[in-house]
C-alpha positions in Angstrom: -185.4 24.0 -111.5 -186.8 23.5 -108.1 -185.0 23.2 -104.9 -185.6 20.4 -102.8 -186.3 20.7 -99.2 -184.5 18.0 -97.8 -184.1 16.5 -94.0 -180.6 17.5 -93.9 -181.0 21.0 -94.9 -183.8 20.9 -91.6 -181.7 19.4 -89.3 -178.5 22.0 -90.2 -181.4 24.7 -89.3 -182.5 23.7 -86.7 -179.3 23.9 -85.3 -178.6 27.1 -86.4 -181.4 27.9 -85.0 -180.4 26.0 -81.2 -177.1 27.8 -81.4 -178.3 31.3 -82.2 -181.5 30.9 -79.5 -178.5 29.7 -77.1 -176.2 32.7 -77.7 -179.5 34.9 -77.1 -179.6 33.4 -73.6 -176.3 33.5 -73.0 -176.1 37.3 -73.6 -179.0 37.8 -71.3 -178.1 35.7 -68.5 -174.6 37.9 -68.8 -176.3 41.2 -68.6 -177.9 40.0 -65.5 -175.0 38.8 -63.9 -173.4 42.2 -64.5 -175.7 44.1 -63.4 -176.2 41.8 -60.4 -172.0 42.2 -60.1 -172.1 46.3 -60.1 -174.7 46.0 -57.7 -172.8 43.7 -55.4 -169.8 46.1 -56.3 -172.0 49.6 -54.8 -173.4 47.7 -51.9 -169.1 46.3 -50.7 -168.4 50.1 -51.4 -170.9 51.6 -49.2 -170.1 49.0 -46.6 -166.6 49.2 -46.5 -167.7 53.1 -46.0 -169.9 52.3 -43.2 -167.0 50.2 -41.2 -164.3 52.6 -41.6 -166.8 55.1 -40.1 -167.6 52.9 -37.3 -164.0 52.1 -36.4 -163.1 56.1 -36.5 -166.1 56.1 -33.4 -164.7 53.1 -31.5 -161.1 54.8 -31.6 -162.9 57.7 -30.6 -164.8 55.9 -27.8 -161.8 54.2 -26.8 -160.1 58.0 -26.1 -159.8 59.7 -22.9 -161.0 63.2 -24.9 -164.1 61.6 -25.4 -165.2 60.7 -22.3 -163.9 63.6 -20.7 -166.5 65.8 -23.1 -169.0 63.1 -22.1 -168.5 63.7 -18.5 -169.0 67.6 -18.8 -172.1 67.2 -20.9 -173.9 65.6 -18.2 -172.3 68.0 -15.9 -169.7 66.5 -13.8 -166.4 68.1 -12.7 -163.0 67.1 -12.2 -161.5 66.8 -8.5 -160.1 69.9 -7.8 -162.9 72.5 -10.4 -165.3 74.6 -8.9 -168.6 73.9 -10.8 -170.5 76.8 -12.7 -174.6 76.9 -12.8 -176.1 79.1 -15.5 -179.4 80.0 -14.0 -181.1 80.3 -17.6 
């Protein structure tokens, strides 16, 4: 007895077929989402990093201490300090 290959049993392959190729994409177009995500994820982290580090410097700018170690880099004195030269 021989099977016969009929237009219906085509049609329900080929959408097996369409669905399986579908779910195929669908998994791959996940992965790269994900991937894009934990990326996106690092990058925030790093940032957020970056900004907490640059508002420590601005409260530090912002503070008398600072500019008062500033001031003696460069050599200046307050009103009322006799000023030290080192001859080396």
């Amino acid at each position: 007895m021989k099977k016969k290959f009929t237009f219906k049993k085509l049609v329900v392959l080929l959408c097996v077929a369409y669905v399986g190729f579908t779910l195929v994409q669908q998994q791959i177009t996940m992965g790269k989402i994900m991937t894009e995500t934990n990326n996106a994820q690092k990058e925030i982290s790093a940032l957020k990093e970056k900004n907490d580090k640059l508002q420590d410097e601005v409260k530090m700018i912002n503070s008398d201490m600072y500019w008062e170690k500033r001031a003696r880099e460069r050599n200046f004195i307050k009103d009322g300090e006799t000023p030290v030269i080192n001859n080396k």
